[in-house]
C-alpha positions as a printed Julia matrix, in Angstrom:
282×3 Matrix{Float64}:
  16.46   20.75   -6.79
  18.53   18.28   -4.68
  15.37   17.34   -2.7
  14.02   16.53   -6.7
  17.0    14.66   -7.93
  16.62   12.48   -4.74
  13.41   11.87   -5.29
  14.37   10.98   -8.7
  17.46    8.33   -7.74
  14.34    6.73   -5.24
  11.96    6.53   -7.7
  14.03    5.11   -9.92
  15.15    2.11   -7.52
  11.51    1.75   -6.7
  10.29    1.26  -10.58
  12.93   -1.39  -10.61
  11.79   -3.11   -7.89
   8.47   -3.3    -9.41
   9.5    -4.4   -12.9
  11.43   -7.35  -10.96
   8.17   -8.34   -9.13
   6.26   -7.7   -12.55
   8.43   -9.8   -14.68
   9.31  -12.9   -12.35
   6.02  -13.0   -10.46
   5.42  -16.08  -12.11
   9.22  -17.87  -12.84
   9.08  -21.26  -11.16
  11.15  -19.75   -7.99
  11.52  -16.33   -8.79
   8.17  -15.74   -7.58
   9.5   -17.08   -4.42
  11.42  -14.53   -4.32
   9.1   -11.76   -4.93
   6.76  -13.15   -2.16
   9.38  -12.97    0.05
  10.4    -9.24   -0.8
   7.08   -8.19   -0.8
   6.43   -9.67    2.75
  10.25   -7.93    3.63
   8.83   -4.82    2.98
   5.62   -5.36    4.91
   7.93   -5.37    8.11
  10.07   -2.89    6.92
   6.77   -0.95    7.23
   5.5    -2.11   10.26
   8.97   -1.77   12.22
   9.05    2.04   11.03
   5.32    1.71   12.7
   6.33    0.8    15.89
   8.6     3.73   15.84
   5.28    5.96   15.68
   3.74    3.74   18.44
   6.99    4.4    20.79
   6.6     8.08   20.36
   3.87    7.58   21.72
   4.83    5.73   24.89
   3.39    1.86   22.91
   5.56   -0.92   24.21
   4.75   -3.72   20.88
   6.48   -6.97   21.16
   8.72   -6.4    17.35
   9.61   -9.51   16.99
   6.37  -11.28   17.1
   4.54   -8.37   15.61
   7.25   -8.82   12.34
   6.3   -12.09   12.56
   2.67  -12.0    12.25
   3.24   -9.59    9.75
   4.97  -11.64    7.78
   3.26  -14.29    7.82
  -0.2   -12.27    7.28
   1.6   -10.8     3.47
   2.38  -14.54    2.91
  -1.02  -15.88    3.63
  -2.57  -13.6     0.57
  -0.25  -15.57   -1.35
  -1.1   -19.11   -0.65
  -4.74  -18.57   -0.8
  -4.36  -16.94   -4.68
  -2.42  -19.92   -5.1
  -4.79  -22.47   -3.57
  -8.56  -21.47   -3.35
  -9.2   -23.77   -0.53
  -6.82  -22.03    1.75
  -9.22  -18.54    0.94
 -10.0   -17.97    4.58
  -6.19  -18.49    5.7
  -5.68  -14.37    5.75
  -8.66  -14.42    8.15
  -7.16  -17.45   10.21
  -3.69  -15.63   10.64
  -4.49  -12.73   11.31
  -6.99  -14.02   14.21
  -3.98  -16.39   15.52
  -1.58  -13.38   15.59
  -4.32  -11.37   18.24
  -4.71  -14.28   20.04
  -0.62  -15.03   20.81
  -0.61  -10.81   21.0
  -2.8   -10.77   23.81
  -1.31  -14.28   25.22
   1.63  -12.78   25.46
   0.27   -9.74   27.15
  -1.31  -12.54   30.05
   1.68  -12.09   32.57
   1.93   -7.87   32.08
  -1.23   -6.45   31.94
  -0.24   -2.51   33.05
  -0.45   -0.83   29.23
  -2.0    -3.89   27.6
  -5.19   -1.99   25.9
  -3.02    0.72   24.37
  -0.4    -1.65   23.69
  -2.2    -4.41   21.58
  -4.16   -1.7    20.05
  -1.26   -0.51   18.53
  -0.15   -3.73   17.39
  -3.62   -4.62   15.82
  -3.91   -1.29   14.02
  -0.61   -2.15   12.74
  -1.74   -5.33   11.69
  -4.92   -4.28    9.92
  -3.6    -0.79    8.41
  -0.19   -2.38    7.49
   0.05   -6.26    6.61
  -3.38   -6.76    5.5
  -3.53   -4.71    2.23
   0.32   -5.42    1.35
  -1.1    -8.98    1.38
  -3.46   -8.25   -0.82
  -0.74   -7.0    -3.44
   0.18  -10.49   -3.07
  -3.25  -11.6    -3.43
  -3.74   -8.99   -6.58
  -0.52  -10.22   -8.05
  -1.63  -13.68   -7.81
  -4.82  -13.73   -8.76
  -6.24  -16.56  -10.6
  -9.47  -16.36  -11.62
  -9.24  -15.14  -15.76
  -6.93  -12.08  -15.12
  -3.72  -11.23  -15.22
  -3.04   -9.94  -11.86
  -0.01   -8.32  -13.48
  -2.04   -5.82  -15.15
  -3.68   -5.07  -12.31
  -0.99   -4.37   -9.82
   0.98   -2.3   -12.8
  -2.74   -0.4   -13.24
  -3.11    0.14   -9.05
   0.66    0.92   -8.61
   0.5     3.69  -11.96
  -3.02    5.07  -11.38
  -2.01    5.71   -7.32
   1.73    7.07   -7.93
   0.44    9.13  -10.86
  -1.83   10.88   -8.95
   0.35   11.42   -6.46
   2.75   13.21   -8.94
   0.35   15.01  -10.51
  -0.88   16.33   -6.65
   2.72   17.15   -5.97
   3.83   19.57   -9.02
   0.01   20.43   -9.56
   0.47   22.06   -5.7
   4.06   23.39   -5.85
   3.17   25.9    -9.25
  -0.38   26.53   -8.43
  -1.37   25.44   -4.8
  -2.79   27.75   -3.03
  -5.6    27.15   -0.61
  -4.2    24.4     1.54
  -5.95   20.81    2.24
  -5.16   20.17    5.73
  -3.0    22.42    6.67
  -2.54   20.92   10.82
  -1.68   17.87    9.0
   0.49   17.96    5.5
   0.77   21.78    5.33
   2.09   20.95    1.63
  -0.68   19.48    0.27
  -3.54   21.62   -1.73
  -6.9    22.19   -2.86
  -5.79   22.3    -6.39
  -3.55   19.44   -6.33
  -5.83   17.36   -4.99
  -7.96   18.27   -7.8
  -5.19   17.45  -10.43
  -3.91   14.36   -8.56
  -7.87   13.7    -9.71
  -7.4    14.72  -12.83
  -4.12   12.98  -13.76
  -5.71    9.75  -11.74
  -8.16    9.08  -14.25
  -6.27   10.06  -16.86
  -4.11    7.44  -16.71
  -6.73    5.02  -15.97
  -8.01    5.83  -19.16
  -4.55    5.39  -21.32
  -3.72    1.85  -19.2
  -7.21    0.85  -20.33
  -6.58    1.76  -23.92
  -2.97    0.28  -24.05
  -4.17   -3.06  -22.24
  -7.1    -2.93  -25.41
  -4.44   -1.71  -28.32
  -2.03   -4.65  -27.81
  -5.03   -7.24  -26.78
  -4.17   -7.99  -23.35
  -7.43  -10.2   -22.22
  -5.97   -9.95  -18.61
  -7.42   -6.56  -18.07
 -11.11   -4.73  -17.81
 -12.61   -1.85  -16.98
 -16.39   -1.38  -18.14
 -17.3     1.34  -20.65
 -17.0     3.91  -17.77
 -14.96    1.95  -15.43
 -12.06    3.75  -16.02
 -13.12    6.81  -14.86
 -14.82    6.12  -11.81
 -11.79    3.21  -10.54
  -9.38    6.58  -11.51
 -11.66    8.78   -9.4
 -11.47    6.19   -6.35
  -8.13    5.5    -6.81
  -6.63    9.1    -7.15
  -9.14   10.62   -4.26
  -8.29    7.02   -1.48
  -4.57    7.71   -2.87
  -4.83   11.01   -1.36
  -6.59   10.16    1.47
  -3.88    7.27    2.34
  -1.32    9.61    2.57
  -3.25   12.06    4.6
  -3.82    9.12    7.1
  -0.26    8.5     7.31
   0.75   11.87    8.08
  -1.77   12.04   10.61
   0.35    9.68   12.22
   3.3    11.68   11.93
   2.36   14.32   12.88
   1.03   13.12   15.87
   4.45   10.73   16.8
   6.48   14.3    15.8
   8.16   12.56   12.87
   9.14   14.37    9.38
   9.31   11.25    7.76
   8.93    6.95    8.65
  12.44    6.55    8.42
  15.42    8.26    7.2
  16.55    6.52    3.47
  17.25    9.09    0.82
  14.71   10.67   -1.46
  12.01    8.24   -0.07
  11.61    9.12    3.67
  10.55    5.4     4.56
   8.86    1.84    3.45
   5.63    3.8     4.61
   5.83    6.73    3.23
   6.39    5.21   -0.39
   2.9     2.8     0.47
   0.99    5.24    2.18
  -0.8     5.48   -0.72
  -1.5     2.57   -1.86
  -2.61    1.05    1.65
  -5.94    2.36    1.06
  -5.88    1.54   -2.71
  -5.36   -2.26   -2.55
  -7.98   -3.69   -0.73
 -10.17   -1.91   -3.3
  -8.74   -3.54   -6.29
  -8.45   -6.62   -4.24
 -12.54   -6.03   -3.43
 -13.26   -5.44   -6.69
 -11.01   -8.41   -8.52
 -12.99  -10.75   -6.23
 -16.51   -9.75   -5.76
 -17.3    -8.76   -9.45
 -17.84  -10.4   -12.81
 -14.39   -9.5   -14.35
């Protein structure tokens, strides 16, 4: 129960959070500010990273790393904003190896394991909270609102759903070296409750006329199926990591664990919406 009500008290600071970014995404400096927050969190995430990383005897240059990370969230942002900058995520994130392994020119003992760690960080970390960004911001005939509410619902639902779904009926385990908590049959409802709320966000989004959103006749249902089964499969990663660095949890803040551990599933998640937002007719 007190693990619960924690969980509660974090989830509640977390929908807040997201209502913020929601509502002032697109105030004349607000949005500033949201950038900003959003980026804040990206190396919030990638510091509790490098803790992983130590554990395992990677020596990362933080500061620059934080850096890069930064600036890699950012760079989503200016190319929504400005569709001639498109290729700047590509650019930064290329710049960023390139001072990494600069900076790597005078100490080469531990350089392999150490930029890999700092690339992986890059890549599993700053690119897809960029893309948030780049959801958020998206310009081209949809409300990029809708879409980060739909990714952020569809993805925490399911994780719900996989959570109570396993603690009153779990029984055969999912990966039981990994996340010993998670099961079979929560997976299966995380599915379940995945697509079900794809579904309703569809048919609110068509109830009150918001032309922002759209999912095809069956859209719903496969995008909840994706969503719910790479939501899963995002926080299965991150355990992995866990596990193997001999951490409970990415950092120690109440009812939340870490930064991570609340986008753990969504890391996965985003570059699919992102993917789909800008490679299809929507």
């Amino acid at each position: 129960m007190n693990d619960l009500n924690r969980r509660f008290v974090a989830s509640a600071i977390s929908i807040a959070l997201v209502l913020f970014c929601l509502l002032f995404s697109f105030h004349e400096w607000l949005r500033y500010v949201v950038v900003v927050l959003i980026a804040g969190l990206t190396c919030v995430a990638v510091w509790e990273y490098e803790q992983f990383a130590k554990a395992k005897g990677g020596q990362m240059i933080l500061p620059v790393l934080l850096v890069c990370a930064f600036l890699e969230a950012v760079s989503f942002f200016a190319a929504s904003l400005f569709p001639t900058l498109h290729s700047v995520p590509i650019m930064i994130f290329f710049l960023s190896l390139l001072v990494l392994f600069a900076l790597h020119f005078r100490e080469n003992d531990g350089a392999i394991v150490d930029l890999s760690f700092s690339s992986f960080g890059l890549l599993y970390i700053a690119v897809p909270m960029g893309m948030m960004l780049g959801i958020l911001y998206h310009a081209h005939g949809v409300d990029g609102r809708l879409w980060l509410a739909y990714l952020l619902i569809v993805t925490k639902m399911s994780d719900v759903g996989a959570y109570f779904a396993g603690n009153l009926w779990g029984k055969r385990k999912l990966a039981p070296t990994i996340s010993p908590g998670k099961t079979i049959e929560g997976a299966i409802f995380g599915l379940v409750v995945s697509s079900l709320f794809s579904f309703l966000f569809c048919l609110v989004c068509k109830s009150f006329g918001w032309q922002g959103f759209y999912l095809g006749t069956w859209g719903w249902l496969w995008m909840g199926l994706i969503l719910g089964a790479m939501g899963q499969f995002g926080d299965l990663s991150e355990s992995l990591l866990k596990r193997d660095a001999k951490k409970k949890d990415s950092n120690a803040l109440p009812g939340l664990g870490g930064i991570l551990d609340a986008v753990d599933s969504l890391l996965f998640n985003a570059p699919i919406v992102y993917l789909y937002l800008n490679y299809t007719n929507v």
